[in-house]
N, CA and C of each residue as an Amber inpcrd file, in Angstrom:
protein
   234
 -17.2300000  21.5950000   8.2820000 -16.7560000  22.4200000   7.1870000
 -17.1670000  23.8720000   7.4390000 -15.8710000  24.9580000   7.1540000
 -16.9750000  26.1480000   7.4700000 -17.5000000  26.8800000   6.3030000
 -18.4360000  27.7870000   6.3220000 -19.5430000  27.7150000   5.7130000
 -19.1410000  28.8510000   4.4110000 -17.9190000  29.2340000   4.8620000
 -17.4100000  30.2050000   3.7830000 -16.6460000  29.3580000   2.7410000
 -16.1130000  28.4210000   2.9550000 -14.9780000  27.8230000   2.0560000
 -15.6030000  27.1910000   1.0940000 -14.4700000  26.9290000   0.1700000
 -14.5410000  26.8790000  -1.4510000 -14.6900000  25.4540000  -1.5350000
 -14.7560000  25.4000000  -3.1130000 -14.5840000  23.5800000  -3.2600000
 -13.5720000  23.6530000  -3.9170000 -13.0790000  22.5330000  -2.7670000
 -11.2850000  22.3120000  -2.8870000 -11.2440000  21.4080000  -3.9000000
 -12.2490000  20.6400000  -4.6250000 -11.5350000  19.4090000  -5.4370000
 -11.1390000  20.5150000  -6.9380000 -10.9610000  21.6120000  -6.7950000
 -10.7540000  22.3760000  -7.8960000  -9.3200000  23.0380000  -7.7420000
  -8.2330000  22.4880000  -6.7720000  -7.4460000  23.5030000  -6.4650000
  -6.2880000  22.3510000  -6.3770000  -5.5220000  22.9410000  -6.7150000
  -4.0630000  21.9910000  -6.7960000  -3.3140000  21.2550000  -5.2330000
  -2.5510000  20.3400000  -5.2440000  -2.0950000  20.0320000  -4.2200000
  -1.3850000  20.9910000  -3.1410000  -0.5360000  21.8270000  -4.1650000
   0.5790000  22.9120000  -3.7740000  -0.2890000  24.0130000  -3.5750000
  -1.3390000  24.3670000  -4.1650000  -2.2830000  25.5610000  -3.6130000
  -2.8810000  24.8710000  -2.4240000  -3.3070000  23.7320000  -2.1930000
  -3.7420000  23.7490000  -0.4720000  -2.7590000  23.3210000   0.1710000
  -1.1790000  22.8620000   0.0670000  -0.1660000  22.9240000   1.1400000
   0.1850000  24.7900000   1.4510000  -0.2210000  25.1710000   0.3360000
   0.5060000  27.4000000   0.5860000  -0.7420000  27.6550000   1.2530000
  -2.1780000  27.0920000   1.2400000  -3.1340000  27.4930000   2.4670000
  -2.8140000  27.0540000   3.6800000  -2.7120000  26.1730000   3.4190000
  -2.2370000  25.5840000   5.1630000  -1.1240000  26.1970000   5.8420000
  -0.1720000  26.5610000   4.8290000   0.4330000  27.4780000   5.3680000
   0.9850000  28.3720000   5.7890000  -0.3180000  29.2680000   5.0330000
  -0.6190000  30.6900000   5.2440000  -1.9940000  30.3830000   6.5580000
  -2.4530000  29.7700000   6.5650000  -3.7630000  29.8710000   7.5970000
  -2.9510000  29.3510000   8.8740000  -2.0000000  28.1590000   9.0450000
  -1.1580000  28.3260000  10.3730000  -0.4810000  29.2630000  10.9780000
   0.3500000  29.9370000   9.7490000   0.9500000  31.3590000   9.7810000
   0.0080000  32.6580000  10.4800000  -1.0700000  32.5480000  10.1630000
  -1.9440000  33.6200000  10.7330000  -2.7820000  33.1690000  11.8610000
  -3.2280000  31.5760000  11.8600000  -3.6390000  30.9280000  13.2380000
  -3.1050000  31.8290000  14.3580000  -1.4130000  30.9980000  14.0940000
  -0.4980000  31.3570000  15.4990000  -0.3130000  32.7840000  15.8510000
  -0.7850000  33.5230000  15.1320000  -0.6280000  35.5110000  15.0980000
  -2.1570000  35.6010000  15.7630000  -3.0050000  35.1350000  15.6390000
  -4.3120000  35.8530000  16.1270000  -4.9260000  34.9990000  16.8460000
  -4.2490000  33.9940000  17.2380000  -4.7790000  33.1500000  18.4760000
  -5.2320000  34.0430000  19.5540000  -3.6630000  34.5380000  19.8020000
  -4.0810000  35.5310000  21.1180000  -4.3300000  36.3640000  21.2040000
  -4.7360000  36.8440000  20.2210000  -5.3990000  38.5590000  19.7610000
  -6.8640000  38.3290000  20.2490000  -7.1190000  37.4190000  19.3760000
  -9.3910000  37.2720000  18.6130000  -9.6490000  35.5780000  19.1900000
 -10.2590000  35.2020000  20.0330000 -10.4030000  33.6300000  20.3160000
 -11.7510000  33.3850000  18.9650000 -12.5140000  34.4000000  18.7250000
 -13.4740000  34.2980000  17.8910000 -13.3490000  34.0620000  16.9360000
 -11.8290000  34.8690000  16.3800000 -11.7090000  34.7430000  14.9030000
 -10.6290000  33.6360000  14.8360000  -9.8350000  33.4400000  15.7740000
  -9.1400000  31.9960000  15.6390000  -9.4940000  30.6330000  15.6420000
 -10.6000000  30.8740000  15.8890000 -11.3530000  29.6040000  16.2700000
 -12.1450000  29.4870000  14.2800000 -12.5490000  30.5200000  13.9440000
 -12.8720000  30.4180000  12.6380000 -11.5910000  29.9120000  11.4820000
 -10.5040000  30.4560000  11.7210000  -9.7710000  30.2910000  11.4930000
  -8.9270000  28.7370000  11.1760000  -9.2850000  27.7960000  12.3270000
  -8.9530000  26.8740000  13.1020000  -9.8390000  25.9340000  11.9000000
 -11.1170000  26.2070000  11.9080000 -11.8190000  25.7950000  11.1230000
 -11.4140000  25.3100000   9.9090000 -11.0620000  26.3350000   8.9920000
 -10.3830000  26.5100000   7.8000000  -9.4200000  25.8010000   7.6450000
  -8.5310000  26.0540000   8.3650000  -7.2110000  25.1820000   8.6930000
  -7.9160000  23.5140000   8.2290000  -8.3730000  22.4760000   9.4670000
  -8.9680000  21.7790000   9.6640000  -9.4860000  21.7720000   8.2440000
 -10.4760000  22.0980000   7.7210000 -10.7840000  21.5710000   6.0030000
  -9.3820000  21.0730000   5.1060000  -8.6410000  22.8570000   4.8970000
  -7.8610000  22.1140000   4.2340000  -6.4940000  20.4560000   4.2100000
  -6.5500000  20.9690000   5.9130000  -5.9080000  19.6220000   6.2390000
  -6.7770000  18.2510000   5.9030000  -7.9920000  18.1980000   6.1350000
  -8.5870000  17.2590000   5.9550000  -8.7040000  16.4210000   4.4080000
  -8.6230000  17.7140000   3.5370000  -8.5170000  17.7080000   1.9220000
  -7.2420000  16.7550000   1.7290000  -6.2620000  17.5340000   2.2320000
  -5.0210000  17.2420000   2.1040000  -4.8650000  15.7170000   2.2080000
  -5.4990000  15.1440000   3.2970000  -5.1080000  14.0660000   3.9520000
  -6.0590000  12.7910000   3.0000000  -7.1170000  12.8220000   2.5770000
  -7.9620000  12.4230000   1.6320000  -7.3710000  12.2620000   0.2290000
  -6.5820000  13.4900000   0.1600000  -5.9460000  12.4550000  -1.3820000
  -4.8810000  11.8890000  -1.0750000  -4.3720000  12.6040000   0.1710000
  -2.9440000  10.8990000   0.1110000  -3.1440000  10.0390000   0.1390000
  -4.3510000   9.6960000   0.8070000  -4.8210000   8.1840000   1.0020000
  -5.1880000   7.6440000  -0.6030000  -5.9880000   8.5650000  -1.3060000
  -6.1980000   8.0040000  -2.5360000  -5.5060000   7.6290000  -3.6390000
  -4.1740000   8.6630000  -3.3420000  -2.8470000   8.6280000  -4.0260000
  -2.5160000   6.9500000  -3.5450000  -2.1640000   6.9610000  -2.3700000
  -1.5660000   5.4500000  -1.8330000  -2.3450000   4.2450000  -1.8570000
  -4.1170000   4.3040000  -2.1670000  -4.8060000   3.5320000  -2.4590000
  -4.3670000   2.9810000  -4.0960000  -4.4700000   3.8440000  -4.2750000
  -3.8930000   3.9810000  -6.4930000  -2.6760000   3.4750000  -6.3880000
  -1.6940000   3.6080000  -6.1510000  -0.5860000   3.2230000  -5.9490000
  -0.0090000   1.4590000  -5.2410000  -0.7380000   1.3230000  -4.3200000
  -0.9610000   0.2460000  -4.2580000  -1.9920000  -0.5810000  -4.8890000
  -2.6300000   0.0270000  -5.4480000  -3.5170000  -1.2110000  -6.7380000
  -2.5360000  -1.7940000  -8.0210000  -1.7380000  -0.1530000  -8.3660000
  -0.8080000  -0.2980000  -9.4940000   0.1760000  -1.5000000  -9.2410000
   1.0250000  -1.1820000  -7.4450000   1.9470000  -2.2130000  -7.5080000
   0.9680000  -3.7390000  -7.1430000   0.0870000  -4.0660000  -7.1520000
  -0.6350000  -5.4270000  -6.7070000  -0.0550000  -5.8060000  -5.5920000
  -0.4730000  -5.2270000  -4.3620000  -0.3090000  -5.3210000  -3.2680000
  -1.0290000  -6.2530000  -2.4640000  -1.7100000  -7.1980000  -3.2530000
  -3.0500000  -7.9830000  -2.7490000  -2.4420000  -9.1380000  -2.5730000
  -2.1760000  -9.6880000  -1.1730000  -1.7340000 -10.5710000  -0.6290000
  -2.3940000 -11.8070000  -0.7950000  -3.6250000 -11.7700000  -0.8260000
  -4.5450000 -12.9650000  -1.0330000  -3.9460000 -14.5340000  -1.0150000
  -2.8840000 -14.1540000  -2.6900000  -2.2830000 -15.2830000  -2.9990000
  -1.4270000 -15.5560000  -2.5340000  -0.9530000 -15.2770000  -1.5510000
   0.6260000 -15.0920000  -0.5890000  -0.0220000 -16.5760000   0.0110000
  -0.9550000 -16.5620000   0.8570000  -1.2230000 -17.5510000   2.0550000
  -1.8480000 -18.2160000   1.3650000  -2.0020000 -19.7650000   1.5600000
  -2.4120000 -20.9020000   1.1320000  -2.8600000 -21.7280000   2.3980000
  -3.8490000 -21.4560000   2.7900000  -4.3340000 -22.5490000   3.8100000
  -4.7220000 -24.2220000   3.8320000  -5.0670000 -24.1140000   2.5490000
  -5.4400000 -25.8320000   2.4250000  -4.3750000 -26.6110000   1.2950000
């Protein structure tokens, strides 16, 4: 995590998809300018993607509890 960033569980879905892609947007511009500051950069990126990716799963965890996705009773062995 880098050491400047915020706490994301306070920020909307659509405010960290417009970071991600404003911080790719400026990644790919200062890659080859600053390796120092892209690499910080890179960082940032990397959180919010990581955020991102953490509630889909929780979204699709929730979602499949709702539809009872629990196979259990499907198979009958004995």
């Amino acid at each position: 995590m880098h050491p400047l960033q915020i706490d994301m569980s306070t920020l909307t879905d659509s405010v960290i998809e417009e970071r991600i892609r404003e911080l790719t947007k400026k990644y790919s511009t200062i890659m080859r300018v600053s390796p120092s500051a892209s690499g910080q950069l890179l960082m940032l990126l990397e959180d919010y993607r990581f955020e991102q990716q953490s509630r889909q799963m929780k979204q699709q965890e929730a979602m499949s509890q709702q539809l009872g996705d629990d196979y259990d009773g499907l198979i009958n062995v004995g």
